[in-house]
ZAVO-116055 format. One record per residue (C-alpha): z, y, x; residue in three letters. Coordinates in steps of 0.25 Angstrom, whole numbers, padded with zeros to 4 digits, always signed. Layout:
<nodes>
ZYXAla;...
</nodes>
This chain:
<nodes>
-0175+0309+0138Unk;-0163+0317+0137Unk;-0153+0309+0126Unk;-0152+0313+0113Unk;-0139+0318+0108Unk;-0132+0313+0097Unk;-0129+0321+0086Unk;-0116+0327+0084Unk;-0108+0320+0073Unk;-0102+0330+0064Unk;-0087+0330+0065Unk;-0081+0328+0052Unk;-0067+0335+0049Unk;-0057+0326+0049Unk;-0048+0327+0034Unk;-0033+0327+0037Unk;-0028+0315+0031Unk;-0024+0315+0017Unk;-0009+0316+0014Unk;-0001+0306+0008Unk;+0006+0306-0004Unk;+0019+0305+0006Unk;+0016+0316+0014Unk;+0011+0323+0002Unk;+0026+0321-0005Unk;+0033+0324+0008Unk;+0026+0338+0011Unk;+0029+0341-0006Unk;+0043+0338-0004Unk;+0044+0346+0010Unk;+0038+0357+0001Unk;+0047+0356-0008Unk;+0059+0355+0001Unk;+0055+0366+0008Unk;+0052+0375-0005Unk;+0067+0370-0012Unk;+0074+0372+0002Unk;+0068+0378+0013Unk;+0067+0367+0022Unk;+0063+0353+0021Unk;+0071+0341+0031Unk;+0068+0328+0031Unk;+0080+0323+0026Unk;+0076+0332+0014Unk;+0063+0328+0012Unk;+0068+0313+0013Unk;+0080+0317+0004Unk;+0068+0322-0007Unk;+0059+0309-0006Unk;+0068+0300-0005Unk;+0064+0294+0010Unk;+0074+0291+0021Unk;+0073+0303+0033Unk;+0066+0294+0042Unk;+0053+0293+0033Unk;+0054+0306+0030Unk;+0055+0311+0046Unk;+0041+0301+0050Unk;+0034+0308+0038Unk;+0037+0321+0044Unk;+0032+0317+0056Unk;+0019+0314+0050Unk;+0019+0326+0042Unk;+0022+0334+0054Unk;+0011+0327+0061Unk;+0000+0331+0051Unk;+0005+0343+0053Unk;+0011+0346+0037Unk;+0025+0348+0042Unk;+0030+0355+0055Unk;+0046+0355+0058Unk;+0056+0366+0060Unk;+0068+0363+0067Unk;+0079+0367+0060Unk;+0073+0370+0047Unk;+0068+0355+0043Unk;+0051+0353+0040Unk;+0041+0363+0038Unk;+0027+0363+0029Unk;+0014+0367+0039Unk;+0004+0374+0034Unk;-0004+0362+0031Unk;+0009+0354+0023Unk;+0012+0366+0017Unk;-0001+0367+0010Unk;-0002+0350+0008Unk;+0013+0354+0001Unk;+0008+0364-0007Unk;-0005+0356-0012Unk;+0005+0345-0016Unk;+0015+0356-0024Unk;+0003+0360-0032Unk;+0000+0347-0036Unk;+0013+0345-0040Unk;+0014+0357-0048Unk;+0001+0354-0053Unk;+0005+0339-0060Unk;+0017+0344-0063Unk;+0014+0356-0073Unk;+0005+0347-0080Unk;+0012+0336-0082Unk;+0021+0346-0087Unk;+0011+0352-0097Unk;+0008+0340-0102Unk;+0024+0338-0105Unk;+0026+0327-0096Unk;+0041+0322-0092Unk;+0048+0329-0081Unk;+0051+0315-0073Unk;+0038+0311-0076Unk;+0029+0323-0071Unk;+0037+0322-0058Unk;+0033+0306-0059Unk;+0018+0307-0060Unk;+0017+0320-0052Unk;+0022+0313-0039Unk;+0014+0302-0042Unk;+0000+0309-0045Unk;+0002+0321-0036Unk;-0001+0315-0023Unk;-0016+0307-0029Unk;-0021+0319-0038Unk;-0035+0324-0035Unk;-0035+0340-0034Unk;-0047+0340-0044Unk;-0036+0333-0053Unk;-0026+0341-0049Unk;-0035+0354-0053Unk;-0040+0349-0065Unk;-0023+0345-0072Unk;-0018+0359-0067Unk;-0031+0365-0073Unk;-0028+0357-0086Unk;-0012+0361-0084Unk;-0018+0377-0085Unk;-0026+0376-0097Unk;-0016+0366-0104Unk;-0003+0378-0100Unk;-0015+0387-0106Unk;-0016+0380-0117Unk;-0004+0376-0125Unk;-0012+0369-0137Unk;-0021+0362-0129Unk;-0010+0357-0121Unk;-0001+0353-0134Unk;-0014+0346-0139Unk;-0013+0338-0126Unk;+0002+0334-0127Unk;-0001+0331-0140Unk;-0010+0321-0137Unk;-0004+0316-0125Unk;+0010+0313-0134Unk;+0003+0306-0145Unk;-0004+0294-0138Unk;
</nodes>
């Protein structure tokens, strides 16, 4: 009797690990660096998140290694494809929380304070539903006078 062949497991796609807040906030500020100045070193990325150059060259080690980051001699880090597009979703967010925290006539120091800290933990339906909300609120300047008004008196 010949033997029976077991059947072929399905291989199932292996999901990139998610980022870290960490490496999320250091490919933003890469971006940003990159935007503002052209290029981006680690003694300025350590200079912008407050981290001795140490830290900030094993991160870069590890971003390089999951292949966000590549480096150019010469001319300091540089965004691959992947980190650039992993920057850019992180950017949007940004602007996302920021304008309506905004809208809603929120402090300058603390939309920066609660945007860093809600950034990196929103889910996109959430993050779809506040910039719809921001739209039709710009859209709608009673509607969103009716809101401050009620979010000022308690």
């Amino acid at each position: 009797m010949p033997k029976r062949e077991s059947p072929k497991k399905k291989t199932a796609r292996k999901r990139p690990p998610a980022l870290t807040v960490q490496t999320e906030d250091y490919l933003e500020r890469i971006q940003e660096l990159l935007d503002r100045k052209g290029y981006a070193r680690v003694s300025d990325i350590a200079d912008e998140l407050n981290l001795t150059p140490s830290t900030v060259s094993n991160m870069v080690r590890r971003l390089a290694s999951q292949n966000l980051i590549e480096f150019e001699n010469y001319r300091g880090l540089r965004l691959t494809n992947k980190g650039h597009a992993v920057a850019h979703r992180i950017q949007a967010r940004h602007a996302i929380l920021t304008e309506f925290f905004q809208v809603l006539g929120i402090t300058a120091a603390d939309v920066s304070q609660d945007v860093e800290g809600i950034e990196h933990h929103i889910s996109r339906s959430t993050l779809e539903a506040i910039d719809a909300l921001t739209k039709v609120l710009r859209k709608h300047p009673l509607v969103l006078a009716e809101v401050l008004k009620r979010g000022h008196s308690g």
